[in-house]
C-alpha positions in Angstrom: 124.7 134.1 101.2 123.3 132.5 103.7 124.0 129.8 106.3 122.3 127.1 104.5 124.3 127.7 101.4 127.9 128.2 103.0 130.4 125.8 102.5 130.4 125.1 106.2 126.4 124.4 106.0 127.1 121.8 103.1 130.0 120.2 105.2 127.6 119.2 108.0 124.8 118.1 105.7 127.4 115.9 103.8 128.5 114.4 107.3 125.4 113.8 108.7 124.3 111.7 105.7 127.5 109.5 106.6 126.2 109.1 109.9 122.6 108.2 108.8 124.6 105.8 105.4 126.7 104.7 108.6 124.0 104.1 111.0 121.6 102.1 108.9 124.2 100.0 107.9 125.3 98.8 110.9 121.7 98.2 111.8 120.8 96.1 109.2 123.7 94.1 109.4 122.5 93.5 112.8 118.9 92.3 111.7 120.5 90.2 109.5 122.9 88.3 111.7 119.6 87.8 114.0 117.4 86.2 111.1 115.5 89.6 111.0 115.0 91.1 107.4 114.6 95.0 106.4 113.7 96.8 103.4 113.9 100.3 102.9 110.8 102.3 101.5 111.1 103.9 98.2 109.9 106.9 99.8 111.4 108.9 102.6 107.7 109.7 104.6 109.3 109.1 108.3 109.2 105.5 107.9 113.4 104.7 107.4 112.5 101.0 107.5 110.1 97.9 107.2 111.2 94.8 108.9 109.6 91.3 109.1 110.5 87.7 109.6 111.4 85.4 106.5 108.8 82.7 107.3 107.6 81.7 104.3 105.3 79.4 106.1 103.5 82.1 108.1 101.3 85.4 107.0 103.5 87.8 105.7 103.4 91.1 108.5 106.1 93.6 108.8 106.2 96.6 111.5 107.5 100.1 110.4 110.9 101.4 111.8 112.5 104.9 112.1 116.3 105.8 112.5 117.8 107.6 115.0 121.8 107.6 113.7 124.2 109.8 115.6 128.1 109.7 116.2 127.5 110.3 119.9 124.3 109.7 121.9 121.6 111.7 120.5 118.5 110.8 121.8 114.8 112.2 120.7 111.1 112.2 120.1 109.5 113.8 117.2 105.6 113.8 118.5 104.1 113.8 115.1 104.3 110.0 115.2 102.1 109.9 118.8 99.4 108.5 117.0 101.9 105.7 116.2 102.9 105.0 119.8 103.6 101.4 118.9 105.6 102.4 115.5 109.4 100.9 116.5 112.5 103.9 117.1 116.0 102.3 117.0 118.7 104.0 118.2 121.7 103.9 116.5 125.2 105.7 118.8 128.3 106.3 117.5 127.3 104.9 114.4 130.6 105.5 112.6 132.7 103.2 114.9 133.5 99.8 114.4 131.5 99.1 117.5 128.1 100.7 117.3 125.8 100.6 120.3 122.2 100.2 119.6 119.0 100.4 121.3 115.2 99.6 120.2 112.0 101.2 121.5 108.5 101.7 120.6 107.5 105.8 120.0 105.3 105.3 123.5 108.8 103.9 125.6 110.7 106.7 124.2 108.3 109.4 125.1 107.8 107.4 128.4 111.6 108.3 129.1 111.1 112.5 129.5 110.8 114.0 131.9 107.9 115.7 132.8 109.9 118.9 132.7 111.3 118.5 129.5 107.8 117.7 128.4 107.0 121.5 130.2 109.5 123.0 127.9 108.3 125.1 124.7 110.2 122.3 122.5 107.9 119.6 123.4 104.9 122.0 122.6 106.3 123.3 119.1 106.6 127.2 120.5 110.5 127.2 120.1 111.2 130.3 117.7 113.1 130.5 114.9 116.3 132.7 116.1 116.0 135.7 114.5 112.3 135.4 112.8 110.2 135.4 115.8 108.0 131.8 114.2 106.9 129.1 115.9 108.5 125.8 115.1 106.5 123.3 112.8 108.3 120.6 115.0 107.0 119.3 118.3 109.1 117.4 120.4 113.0 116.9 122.3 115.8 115.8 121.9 120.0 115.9 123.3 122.9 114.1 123.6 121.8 111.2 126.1 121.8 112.5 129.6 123.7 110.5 132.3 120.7 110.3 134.3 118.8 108.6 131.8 121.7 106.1 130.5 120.1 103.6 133.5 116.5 104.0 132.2 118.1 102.8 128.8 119.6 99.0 130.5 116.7 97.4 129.0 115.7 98.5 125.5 119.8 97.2 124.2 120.0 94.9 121.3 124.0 95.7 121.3 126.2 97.6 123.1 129.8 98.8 122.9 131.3 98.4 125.9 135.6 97.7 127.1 136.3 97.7 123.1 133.5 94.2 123.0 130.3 93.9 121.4 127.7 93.2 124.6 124.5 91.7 122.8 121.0 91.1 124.6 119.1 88.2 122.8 116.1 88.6 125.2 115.9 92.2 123.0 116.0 90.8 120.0 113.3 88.0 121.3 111.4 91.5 122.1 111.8 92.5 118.6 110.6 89.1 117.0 107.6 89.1 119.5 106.6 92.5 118.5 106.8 91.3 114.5 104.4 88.6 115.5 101.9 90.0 117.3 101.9 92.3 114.1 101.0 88.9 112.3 98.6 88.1 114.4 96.7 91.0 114.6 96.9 91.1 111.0 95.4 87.9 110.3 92.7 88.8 112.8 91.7 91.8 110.8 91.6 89.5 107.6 89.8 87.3 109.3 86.9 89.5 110.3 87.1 92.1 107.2 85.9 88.3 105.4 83.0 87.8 108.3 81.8 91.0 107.7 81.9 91.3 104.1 79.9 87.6 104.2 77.3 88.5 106.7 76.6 92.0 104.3 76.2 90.2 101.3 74.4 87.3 102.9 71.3 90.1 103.7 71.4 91.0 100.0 70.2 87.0 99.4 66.6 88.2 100.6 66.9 90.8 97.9 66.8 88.3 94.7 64.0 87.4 92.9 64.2 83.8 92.8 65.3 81.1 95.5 67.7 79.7 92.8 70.0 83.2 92.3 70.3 83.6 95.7 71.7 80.1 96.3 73.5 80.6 93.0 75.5 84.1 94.6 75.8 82.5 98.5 77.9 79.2 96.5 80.0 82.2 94.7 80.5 84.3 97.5 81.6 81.2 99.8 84.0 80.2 97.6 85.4 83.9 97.1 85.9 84.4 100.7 86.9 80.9 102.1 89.5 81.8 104.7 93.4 80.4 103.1 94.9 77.6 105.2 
């Protein structure tokens, strides 16, 4: 039988899901007492999370979150999402207490946190072998429980933090948070924006191709009113 069949294999699976149940949990209660809604993708692809801002008002634009959920201080970096260095991590320790700590990052911050000699090491390069096959991992990337030395470097990415059995929380964080969710609005709306521009100035050179002065004037009305910009 092997290990990932034992009973003691099962146990751990079972408790880890607590922790990642636990851990998403308490962070979505969080974005919720802070005006920030979450939905959860149908689909587990990486992506544990989309969050936005209910302003109805506004362009709709939401940013893409992963979970890191542990019962102690795991911290890690998976680099298959560095082409995503601004896709949001949060952090999510001891996420089974009553007072779980958490921390939010972008991919590029977290990576930004290694050390260059953890970044030497065959983990962060996907070479780590298998014990007793001899392959190379399909992961690249590190990760621990968080180091002491690194527990300073962490002071300003908090949204919460347990701390003398109280609840520490760091509003400019969560401004951090809402900033981010708008600049992914804005830069939405700027693609829209220019995706219409360039789709009018394309068909606008196709006016030269009609036969008669009349069709062409006929297709610019159409396509003006198809691709007027909404207030």
């Amino acid at each position: 039988m092997s290990d990932r069949s034992s009973p003691a294999r099962a146990s751990e699976t079972r408790d880890d899901q607590l922790v990642e149940i636990a851990g998403r949990a308490a962070l979505q209660a969080a974005f919720a007492r802070h005006r920030i809604e979450s939905a959860r993708p149908e689909r587990d692809k990486g992506i544990d999370l989309i969050i936005y801002l209910d302003e109805p008002e506004q362009p709709f634009a939401g940013a893409p979150l992963q979970l890191k959920s542990s019962s102690k201080k795991w911290f890690g970096v998976d680099r298959k999402y560095e082409g995503m260095s601004d896709l949001l991590m949060a952090y999510v320790f001891g996420a089974q207490s009553d007072l779980p700590s958490i921390a939010m990052l972008t991919w590029a911050e977290s990576a930004s946190l290694i050390s260059l000699t953890k970044k030497l090491n065959k983990s962060w390069a996907g070479q780590t072998s298998t014990p007793g096959q001899g392959k190379p991992r399909k992961e690249k990337g590190w990760g621990s429980e968080l180091p002491r030395y690194l527990e300073p470097s962490f002071a300003p990415f908090w949204l919460q933090r347990a701390e003398d059995n109280s609840l520490l929380v760091f509003p400019d964080r969560w401004e951090w948070v809402r900033g981010m969710l708008r600049l992914q609005r804005r830069q939405s709306t700027s693609s829209k924006v220019e995706w219409r521009e360039n789709v009018r100035g394309q068909a606008f050179d196709r006016i030269r191709e009609f036969p008669s002065n009349e069709d062409a004037q006929a297709f610019r009305q159409r396509l003006l009113a198809r691709n007027q910009p909404q207030t």
